[in-house]
C-alpha positions in Angstrom: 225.1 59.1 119.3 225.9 55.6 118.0 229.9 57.0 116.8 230.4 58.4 120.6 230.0 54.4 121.8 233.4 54.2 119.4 235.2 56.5 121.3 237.0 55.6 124.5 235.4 57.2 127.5 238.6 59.2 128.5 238.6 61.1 124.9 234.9 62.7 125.3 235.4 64.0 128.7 238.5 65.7 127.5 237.0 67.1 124.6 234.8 68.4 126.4 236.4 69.8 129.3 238.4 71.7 126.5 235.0 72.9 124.4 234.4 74.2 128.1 237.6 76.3 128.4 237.5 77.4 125.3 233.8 78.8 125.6 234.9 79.9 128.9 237.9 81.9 128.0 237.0 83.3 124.4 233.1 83.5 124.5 233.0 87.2 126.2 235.8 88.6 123.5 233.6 86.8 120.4 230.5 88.3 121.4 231.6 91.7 122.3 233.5 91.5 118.7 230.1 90.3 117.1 228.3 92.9 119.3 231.3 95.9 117.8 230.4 94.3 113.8 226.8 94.8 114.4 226.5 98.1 115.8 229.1 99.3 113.3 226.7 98.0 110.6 223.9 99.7 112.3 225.5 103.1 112.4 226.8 103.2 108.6 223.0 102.3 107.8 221.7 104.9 109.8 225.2 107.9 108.6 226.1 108.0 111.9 230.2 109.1 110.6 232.8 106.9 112.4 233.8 109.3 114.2 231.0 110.1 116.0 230.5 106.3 116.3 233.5 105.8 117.6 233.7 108.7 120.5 230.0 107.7 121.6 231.2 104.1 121.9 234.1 105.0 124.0 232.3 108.0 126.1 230.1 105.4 126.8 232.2 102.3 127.7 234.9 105.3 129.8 231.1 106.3 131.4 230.4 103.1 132.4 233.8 102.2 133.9 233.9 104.7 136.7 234.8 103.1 139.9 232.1 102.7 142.4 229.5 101.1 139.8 229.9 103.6 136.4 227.9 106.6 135.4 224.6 105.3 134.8 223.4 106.9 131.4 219.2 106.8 130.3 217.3 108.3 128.3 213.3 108.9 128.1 210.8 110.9 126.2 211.9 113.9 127.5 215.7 113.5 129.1 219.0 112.6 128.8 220.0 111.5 132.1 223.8 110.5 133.5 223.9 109.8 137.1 226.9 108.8 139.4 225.6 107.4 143.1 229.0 106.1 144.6 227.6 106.2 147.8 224.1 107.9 149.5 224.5 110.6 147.2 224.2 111.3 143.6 225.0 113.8 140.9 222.8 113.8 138.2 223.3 115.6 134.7 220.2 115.9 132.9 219.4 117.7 129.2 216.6 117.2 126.9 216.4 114.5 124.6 216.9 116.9 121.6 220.4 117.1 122.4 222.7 114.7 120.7 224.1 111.3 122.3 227.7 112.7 121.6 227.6 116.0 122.9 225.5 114.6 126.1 228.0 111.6 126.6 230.8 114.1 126.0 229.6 116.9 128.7 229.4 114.1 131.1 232.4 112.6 131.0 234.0 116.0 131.1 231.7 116.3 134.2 232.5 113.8 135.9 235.8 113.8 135.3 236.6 116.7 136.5 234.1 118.5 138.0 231.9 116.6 140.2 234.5 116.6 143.8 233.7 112.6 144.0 237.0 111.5 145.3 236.4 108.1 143.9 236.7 109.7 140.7 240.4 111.4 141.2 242.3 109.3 139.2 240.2 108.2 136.4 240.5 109.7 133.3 244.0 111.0 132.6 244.2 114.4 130.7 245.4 112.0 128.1 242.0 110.6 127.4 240.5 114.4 128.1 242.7 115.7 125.5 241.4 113.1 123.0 237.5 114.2 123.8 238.4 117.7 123.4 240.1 116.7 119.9 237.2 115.1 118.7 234.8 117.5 120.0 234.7 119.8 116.9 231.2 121.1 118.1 232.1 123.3 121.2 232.7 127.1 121.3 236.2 128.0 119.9 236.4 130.4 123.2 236.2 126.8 125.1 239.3 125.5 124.1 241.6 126.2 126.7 244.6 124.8 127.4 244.3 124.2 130.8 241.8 121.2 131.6 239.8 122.3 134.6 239.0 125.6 132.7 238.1 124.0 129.9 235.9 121.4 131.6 234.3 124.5 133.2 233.8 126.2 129.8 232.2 122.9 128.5 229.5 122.3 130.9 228.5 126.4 131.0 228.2 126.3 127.5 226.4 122.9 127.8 223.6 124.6 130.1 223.9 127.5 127.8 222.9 126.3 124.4 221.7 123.2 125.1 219.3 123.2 128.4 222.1 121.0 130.6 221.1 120.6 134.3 222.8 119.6 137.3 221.1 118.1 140.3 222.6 116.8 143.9 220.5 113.4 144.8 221.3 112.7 148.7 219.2 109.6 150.5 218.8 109.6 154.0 216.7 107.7 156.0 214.6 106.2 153.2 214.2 109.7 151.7 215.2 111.5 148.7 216.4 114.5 148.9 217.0 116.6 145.0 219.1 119.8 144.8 219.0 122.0 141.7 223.0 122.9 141.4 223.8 126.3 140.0 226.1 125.1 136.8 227.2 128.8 136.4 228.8 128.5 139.9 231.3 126.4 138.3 
């Protein structure tokens, strides 16, 4: 500390006042670019294909975006669980943990994009974006692939209960109580 004594008073403050701007403004972008290196690491060790790397990554980033405080996605021994709650109520997509993160990510965001009726939701995701999942989606039922969105969407989450045990629940709290609502996904 005896080389700082050398240096005029006015020098260190600025110094650091700009180590502090430059933290400030550029630490977020470093880590989240550290944070993209390592998992991309982690998924060529485990064979996870780019691809599929890249789709869950963005599912999952779109996911937690939504307005109103993002599709919360879990998972436990037994589920999959997304869950939007923009207000008192909920819906809840559920599937067993067997299934795969992408297909699971893939059938919510299709969900909830255009499916669910949340009007804070209209808007979101442009048929841009939808177009890109249903692109990448190489897994679903070639009778699925529609051209027009909303059928397709439809198609997606039917087939998702179908073949791979997708659920859909209505979560409404009133008065300090929670009320849970099976939804009929073949009503869709």
């Amino acid at each position: 500390m005896k080389f700082l004594k050398k240096i005029p008073r006015g020098i260190i403050g600025t110094c650091s006042s700009h180590l502090v701007m430059v933290c400030r403004d550029y630490l977020p972008e470093v880590l989240f670019l550290l944070f993209t290196l390592s998992a991309r690491v982690l998924a060529a060790d485990h064979g996870l294909e780019n691809q599929d790397f890249n789709l869950d990554s963005i599912l999952f980033n779109r996911l937690s975006s939504a307005p109103h405080g993002g599709v919360v996605l879990s998972t436990n021994l037994k589920n999959r669980i997304a869950e939007y709650c923009p207000d008192e109520t909920c819906d809840r997509l559920i599937a067993p943990a067997r299934i795969s993160r992408k297909i699971f990510n893939s059938l919510a965001f299709v969900y909830f994009a255009r499916l669910s009726g949340y009007s804070h939701l209209e808007g979101w995701v442009g048929d841009g974006e939808l177009s890109e999942v249903k692109n990448l989606l190489n897994d679903t039922p070639e009778y699925c692939r529609c051209t027009m969105k909303i059928e397709w969407a439809r198609c997606l989450v039917k087939w998702g209960a179908k073949n791979h045990g997708l659920r859909l629940y209505s979560v409404r709290h009133d008065e300090g109580r929670k009320f849970v609502s099976k939804i009929n996904i073949e009503k869709y």
